[in-house]
C-alpha positions as a LaTeX table, in Angstrom:
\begin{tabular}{lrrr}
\hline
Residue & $x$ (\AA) & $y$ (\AA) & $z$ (\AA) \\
\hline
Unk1 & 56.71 & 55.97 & $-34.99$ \\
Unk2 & 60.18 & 57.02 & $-35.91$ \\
Unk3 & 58.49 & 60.84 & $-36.90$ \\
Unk4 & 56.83 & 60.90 & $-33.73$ \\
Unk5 & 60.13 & 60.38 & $-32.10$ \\
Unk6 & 61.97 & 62.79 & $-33.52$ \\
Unk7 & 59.07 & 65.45 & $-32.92$ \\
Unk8 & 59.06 & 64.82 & $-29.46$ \\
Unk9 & 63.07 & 64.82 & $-29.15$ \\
Unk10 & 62.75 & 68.44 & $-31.07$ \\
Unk11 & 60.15 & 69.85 & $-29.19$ \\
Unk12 & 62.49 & 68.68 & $-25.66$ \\
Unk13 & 65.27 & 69.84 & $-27.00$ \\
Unk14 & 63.75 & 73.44 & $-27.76$ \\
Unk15 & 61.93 & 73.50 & $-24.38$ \\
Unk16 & 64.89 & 72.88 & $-22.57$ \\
Unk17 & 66.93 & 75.40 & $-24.45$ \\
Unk18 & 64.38 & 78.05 & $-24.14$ \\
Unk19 & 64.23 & 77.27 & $-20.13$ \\
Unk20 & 68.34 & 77.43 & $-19.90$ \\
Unk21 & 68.21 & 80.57 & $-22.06$ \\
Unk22 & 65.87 & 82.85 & $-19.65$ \\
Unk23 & 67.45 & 80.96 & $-16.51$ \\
Unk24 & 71.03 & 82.19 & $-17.81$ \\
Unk25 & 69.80 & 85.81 & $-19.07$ \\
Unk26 & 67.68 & 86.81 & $-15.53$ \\
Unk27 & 70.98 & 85.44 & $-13.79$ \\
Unk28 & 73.06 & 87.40 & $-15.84$ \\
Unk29 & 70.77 & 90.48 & $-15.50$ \\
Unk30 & 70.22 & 90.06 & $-11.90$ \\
Unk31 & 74.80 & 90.43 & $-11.54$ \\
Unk32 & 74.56 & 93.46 & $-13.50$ \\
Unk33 & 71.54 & 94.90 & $-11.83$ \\
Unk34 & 73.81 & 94.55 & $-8.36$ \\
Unk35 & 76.76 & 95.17 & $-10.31$ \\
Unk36 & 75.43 & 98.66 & $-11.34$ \\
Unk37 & 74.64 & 99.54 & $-7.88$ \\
Unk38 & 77.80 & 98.44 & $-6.03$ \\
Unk39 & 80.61 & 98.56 & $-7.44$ \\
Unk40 & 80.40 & 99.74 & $-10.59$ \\
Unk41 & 78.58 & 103.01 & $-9.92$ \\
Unk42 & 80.01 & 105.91 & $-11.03$ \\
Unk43 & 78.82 & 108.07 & $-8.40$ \\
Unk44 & 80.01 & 105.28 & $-5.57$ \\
Unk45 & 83.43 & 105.95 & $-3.22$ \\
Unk46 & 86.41 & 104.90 & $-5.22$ \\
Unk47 & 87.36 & 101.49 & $-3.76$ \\
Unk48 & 91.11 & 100.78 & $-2.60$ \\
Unk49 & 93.13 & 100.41 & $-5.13$ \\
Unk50 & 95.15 & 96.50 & $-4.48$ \\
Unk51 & 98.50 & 98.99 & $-3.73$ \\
Unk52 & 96.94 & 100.72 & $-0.95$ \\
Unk53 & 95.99 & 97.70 & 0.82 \\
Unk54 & 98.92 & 96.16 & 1.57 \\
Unk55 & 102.83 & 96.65 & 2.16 \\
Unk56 & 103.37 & 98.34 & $-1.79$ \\
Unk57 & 104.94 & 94.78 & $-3.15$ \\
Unk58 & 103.64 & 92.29 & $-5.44$ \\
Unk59 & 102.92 & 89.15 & $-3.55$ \\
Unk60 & 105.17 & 87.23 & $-5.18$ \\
Unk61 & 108.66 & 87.31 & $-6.57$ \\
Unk62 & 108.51 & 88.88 & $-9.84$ \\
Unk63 & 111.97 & 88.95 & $-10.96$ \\
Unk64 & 113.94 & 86.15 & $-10.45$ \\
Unk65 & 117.83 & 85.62 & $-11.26$ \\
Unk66 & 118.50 & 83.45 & $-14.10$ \\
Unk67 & 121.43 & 81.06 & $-13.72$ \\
Unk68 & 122.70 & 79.23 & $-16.81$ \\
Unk69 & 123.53 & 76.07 & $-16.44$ \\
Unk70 & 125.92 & 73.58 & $-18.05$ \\
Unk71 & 127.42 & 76.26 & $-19.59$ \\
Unk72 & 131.30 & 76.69 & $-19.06$ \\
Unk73 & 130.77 & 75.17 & $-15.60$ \\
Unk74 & 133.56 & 72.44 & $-16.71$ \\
\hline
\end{tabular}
C-alpha cells in the first residue's frame, strides 16, 4: 500500500512538473516572439531615449548635502 503511494505521489509530482514546464516555456516564448517584433527589432524606429522625454533631470534628487552632526556643534 505504502509502494502504491509513493508511485502515485511520483507520477503527480512529474505530471505536474512537466505541465508547469511547457506552461512556463510557451509563455516565455510567446514574450520573446512579441519581444522580437516590437521593441527589440533591429530594423524598428529607435524609441525615445528616457532624456528626451522629459525636462533633462533625474526625477529625483540625486545629490544631497551631507550635514554632520554632533560633531563640534558644542
Amino acid at each position: 500500500m505504502l509502494l502504491l503511494s509513493a508511485l502515485g505521489l511520483l507520477a503527480s509530482g512529474v505530471a505536474v512538473t512537466t505541465a508547469l514546464e511547457k506552461s512556463l516555456t510557451s509563455r516565455i516564448d510567446h514574450q520573446l516572439h512579441t519581444a522580437a517584433l516590437g521593441w527589440a527589432d533591429p530594423r524598428s524606429e529607435p524609441q525615445p531615449r528616457p532624456a528626451q522625454l522629459g525636462s533633462g533631470r533625474p526625477p529625483t534628487r540625486v545629490g544631497r548635502r551631507a550635514q554632520a552632526v554632533g560633531f563640534g556643534d558644542r
